[in-house]
C-alpha positions in Angstrom: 10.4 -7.4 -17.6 7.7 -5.8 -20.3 8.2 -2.2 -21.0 5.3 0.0 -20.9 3.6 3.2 -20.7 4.8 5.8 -18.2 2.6 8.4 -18.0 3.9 11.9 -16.7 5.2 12.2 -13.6 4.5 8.9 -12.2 6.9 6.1 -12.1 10.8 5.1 -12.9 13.2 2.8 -14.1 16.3 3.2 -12.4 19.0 0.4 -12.8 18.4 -0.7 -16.4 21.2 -1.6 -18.7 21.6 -1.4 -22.3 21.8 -5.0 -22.2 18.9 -6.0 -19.7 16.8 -3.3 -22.8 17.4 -6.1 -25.3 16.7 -8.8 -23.0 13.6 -6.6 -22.7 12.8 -6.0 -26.7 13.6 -9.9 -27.1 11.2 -11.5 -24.1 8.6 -8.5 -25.9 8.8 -10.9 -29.4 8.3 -14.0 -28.7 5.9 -13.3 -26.0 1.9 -11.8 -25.3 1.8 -8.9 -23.1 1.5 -8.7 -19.6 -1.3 -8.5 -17.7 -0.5 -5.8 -15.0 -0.9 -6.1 -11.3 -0.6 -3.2 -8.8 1.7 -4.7 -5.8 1.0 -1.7 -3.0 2.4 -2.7 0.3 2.4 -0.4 3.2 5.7 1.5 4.4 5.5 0.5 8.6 8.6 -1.1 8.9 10.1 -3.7 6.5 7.2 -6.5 6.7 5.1 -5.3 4.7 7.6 -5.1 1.4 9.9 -7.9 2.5 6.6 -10.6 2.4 5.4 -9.1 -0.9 9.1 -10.1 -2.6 8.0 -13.6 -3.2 4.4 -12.4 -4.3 6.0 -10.3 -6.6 8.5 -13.0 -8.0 5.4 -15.2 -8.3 3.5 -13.1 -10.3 6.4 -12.4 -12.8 6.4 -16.5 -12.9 3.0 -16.4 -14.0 3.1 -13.9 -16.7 2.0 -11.0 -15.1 3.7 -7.5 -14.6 3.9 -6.0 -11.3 4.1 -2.2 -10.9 4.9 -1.7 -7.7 3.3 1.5 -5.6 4.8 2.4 -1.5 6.5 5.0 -0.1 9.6 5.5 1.8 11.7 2.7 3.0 9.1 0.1 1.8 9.4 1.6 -1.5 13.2 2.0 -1.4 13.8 -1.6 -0.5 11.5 -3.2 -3.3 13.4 -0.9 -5.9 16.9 -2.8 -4.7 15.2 -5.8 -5.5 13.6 -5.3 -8.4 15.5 -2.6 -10.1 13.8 -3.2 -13.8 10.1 -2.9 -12.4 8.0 0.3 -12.5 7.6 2.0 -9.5 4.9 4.9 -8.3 5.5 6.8 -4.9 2.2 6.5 -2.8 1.1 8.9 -0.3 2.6 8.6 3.1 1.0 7.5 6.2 3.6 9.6 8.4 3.4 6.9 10.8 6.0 7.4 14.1 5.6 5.8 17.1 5.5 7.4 20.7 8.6 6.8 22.8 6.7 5.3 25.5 4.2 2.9 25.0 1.4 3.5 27.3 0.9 6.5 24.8 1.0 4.1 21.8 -2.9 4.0 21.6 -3.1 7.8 21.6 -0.6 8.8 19.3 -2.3 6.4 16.7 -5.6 8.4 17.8 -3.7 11.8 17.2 -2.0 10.6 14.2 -5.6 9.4 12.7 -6.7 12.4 10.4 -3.3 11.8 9.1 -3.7 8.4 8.2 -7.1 9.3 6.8 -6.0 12.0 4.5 -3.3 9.9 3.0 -6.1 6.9 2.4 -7.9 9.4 0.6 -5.0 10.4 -1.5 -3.7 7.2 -2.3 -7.2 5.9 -3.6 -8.0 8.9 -6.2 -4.1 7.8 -7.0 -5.2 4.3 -7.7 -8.3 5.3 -9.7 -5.5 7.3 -11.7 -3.1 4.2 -11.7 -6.4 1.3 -12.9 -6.7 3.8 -16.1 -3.3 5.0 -16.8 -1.8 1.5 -16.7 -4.6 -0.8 -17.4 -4.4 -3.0 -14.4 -5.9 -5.9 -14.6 -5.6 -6.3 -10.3 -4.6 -4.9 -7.9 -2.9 -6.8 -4.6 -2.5 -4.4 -1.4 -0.7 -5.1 1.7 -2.5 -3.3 4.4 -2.6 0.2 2.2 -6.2 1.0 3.0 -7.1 3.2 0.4 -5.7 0.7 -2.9 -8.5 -0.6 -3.9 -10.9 -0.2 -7.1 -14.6 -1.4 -8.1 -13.6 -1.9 -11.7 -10.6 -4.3 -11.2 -10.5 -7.2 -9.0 -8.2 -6.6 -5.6 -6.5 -8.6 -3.1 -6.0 -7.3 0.5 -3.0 -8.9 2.2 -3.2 -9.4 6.0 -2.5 -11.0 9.3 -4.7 -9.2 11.1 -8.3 -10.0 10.4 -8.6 -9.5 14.2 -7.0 -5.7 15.0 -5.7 -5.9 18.9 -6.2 -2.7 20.9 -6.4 -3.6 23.9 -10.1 -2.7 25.6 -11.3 -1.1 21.8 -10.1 -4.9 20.0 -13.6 -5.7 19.3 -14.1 -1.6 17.7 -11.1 -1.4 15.4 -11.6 -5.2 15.0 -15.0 -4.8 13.0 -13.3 -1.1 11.4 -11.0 -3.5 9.6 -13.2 -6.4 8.4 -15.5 -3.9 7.6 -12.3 -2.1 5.0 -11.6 -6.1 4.0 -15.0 -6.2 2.6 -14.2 -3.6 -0.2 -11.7 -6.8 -1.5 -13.0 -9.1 -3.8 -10.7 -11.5 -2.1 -8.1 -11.6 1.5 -5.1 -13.0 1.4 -4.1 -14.6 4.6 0.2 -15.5 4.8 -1.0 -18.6 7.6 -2.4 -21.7 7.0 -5.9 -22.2 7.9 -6.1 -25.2 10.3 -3.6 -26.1 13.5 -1.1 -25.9 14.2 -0.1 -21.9 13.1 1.5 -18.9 13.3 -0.9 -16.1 13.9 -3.6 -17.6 16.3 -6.6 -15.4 16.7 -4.9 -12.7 14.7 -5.8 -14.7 12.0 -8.0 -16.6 12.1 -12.2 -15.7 12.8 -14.6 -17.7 14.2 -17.3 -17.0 11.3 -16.3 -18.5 8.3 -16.0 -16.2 5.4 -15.5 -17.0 1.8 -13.2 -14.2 0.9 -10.4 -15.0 3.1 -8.0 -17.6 1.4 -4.9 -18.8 3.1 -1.9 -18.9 1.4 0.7 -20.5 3.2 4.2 -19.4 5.5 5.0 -16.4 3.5 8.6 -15.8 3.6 11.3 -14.9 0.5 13.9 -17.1 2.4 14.6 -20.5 2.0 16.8 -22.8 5.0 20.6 -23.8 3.8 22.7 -26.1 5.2 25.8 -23.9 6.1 28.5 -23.5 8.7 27.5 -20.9 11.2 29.7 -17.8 11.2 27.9 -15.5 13.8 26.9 -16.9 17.6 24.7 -14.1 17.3 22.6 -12.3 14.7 20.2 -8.9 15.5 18.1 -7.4 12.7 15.3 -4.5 13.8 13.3 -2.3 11.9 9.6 -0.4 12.3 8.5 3.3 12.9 10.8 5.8 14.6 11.7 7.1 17.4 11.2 3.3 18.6 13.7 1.7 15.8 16.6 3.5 16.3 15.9 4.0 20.8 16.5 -0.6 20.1 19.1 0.3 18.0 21.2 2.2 20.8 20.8 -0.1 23.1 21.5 -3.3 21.7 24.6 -1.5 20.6 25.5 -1.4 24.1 24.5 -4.4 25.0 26.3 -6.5 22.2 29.4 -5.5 23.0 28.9 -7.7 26.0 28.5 -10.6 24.1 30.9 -13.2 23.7 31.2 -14.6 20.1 30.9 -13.1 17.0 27.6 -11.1 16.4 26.2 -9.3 13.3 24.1 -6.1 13.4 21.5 -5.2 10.7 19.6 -1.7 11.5 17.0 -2.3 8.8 18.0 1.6 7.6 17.4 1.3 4.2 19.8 4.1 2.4 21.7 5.0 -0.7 24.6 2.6 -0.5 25.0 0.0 1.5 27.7 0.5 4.7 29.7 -2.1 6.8 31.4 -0.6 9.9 33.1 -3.0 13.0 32.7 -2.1 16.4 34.5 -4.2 18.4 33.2 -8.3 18.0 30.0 -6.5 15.8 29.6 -6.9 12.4 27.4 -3.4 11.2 25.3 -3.1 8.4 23.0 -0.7 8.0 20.8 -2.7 5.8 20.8 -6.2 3.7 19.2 -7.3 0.1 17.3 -10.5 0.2 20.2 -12.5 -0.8 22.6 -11.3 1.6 19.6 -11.8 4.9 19.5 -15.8 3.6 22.6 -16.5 3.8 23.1 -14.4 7.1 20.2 -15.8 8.8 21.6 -19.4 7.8 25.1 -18.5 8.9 23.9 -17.5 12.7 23.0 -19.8 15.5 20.4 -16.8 17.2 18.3 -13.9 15.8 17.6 -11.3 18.3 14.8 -9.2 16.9 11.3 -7.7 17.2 8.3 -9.9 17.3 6.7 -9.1 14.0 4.9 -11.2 11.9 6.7 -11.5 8.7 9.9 -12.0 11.3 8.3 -14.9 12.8 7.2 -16.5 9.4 11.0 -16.0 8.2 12.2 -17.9 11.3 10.0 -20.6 11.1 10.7 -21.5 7.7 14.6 -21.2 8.7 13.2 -23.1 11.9 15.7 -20.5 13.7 16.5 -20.0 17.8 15.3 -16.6 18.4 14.5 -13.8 20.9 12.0 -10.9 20.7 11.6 -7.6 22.1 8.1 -6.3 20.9 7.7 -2.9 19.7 6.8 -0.6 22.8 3.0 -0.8 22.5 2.3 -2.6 19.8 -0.3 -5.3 20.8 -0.2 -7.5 17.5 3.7 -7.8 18.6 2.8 -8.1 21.9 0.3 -11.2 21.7 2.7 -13.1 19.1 6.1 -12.7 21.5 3.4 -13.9 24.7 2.1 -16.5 22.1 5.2 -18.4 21.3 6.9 -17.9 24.8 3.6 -19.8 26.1 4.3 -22.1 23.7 7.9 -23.0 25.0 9.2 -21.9 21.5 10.8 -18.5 21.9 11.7 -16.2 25.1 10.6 -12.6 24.9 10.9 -9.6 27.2 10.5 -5.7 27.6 12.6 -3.3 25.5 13.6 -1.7 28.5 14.2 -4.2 30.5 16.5 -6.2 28.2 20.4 -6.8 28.7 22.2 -9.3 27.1 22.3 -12.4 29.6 18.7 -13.0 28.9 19.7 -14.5 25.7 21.0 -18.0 28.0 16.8 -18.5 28.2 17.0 -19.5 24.5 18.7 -23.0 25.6 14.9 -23.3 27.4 12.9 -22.8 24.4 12.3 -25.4 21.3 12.8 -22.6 18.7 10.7 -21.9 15.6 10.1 -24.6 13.0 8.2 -24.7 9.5 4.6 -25.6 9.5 3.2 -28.1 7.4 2.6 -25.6 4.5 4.6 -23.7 1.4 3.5 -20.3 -0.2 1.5 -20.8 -3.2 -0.9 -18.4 -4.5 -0.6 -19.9 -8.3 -4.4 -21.1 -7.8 -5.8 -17.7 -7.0 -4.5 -15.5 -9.8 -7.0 -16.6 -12.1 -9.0 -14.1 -10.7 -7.0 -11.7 -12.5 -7.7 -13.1 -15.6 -11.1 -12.0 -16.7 -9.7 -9.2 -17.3 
């Protein structure tokens, strides 16, 4: 890690010891600084910052610095990871769900001058941000409003196709439209058959700025002894995370075998509670989801899309339950069930049982592809 400026009122170091300094002062010596890259993923749920982890590592592979700009939990997380980075708090979306999902369409509606202010916010912060730091790039994961004409920018997405329902084809075009403003799109999928994100993904018009960049996951598949039957992770916007949350509580303690708990509540410290034959935690660090994904024999979690590229490069037995409303969720748990790879249901409608459909389904495996976005970065470099 490179130190550098800080200007007033922005960013921190937290977590830096006196000897990780000297490491510092040291790597400074013997090598050229740092090209800097704005990393900006966006706080709705844990996706977001959890698939920019290995984008991040790869950049620091390559020489470059990342200062990392989110909000909330997304920001929260990426600081356990990366403790020595520099961080900037972003403008927050205030993104919460409705409790039932037929209204999903018009809270978002409601919610929308919200979104709109904060994506105005956020972009006068970046034009701050391109001049205070330098940045030679900027890479942002679905924040709308990170971008800048006078350094080149990556927009990370899944979604080059927005599902809505009957307005698809509306906020469809509203998004390729914002794309657009990217010199390039970074798509975590591979381009051809078979993939992961179907027509999410994928348009039917060619377009030069989209590059795909392979299964993006920071986990890699171990060959260990499984210690949980059954493993449950959930995360995303409130009130919907913590309604799962309840009742899967409930329901696990129906199960018979051993089953670990993650809430994907990303606090202070880190807490481990027992309730009955469930192990609790109310959240996990990269290292710690590896080995606890390679230790259980099921995951039973939402259907979201850095979730499904984590389990297929695990090539994991799963179970979904989409977020209430949420189409993108939605069309990938209908996708794969389709597909005879993983079962999906309701939220409301599940109970534990269902989980014996699993033994029907193939599972989740790794496509023919690995992460690599070593041969875009030189786009960074005229800088």
């Amino acid at each position: 890690m490179i130190k550098s400026r800080q200007p007033k009122g922005e960013p921190n170091r937290k977590g830096i010891s006196g000897k990780q300094k000297s490491a510092i002062q040291i790597d400074n010596e013997i090598s050229p600084a740092r090209k800097k890259i704005l990393v900006a993923p966006l706080n709705w749920g844990l996706g977001h910052a959890t698939r920019c982890i290995p984008i991040i590592k790869s950049l620091l592979e390559n020489n470059f610095e990342p200062i990392i700009a989110s909000d909330g939990d997304a920001l929260n997380l990426l600081k356990k990871e990366f403790p020595a980075l520099t961080f900037v708090e972003m403008p927050s979306y205030k993104i919460k769900y409705s409790e039932k999902a037929k209204y999903f369409k018009l809270k978002m509606l409601w919610d929308s001058p919200k979104i709109l202010k904060a994506m105005k916010k956020e972009h006068q912060q970046t034009k701050h941000l391109v001049k205070a730091y330098n940045l030679c790039g900027i890479i942002s994961d679905n924040r709308l409003g990170v971008y800048s004409k006078k350094v080149p920018c990556v927009f990370i997405t899944h979604q080059l196709n927005v599902l809505t329902g009957n307005t698809t084809w509306v906020s469809s075009k509203v998004h390729q439209k914002i794309i657009d403003r990217y010199n390039q799109c970074w798509v975590p999928d591979v381009e051809g058959e078979p993939n992961l994100s179907g027509k999410l993904g994928h348009l039917q018009c060619k377009n030069e700025k989209i590059k795909y960049i392979g299964a993006l996951s920071r986990l890699e598949k171990k060959d260990t002894a499984k210690k949980y039957r059954l493993m449950v992770i959930i995360s995303g916007p409130e009130p919907q995370r913590t309604l799962l949350e309840k009742h899967l509580l409930v329901e696990t303690e129906r199960f018979s075998g051993a089953v670990l708990f993650i809430k994907g509540k990303i606090e202070k410290e880190q807490q481990v509670t027992q309730q009955k034959n469930t192990t609790i935690y109310n959240y996990m660090n990269s290292a710690q989801l590896e080995n606890a994904f390679n230790e259980s024999e099921l995951v039973l979690s939402r259907s979201g899309y850095t979730t499904v590229l984590d389990l297929a490069k695990l090539g994991k037995r799963a179970f979904f339950i989409p977020t209430p409303g949420q189409y993108e969720q939605e069309y990938l748990a209908e996708r794969l069930q389709q597909e005879n790879l993983v079962p999906y249901c309701n939220q409301d409608e599940f109970a534990i049982e269902m989980l014996e459909r699993t033994k029907n389904y193939k599972g989740l495996s790794e496509i023919a592809s690995n992460f690599d976005i070593s041969g875009f970065l030189s786009l960074f470099e005229g800088k």
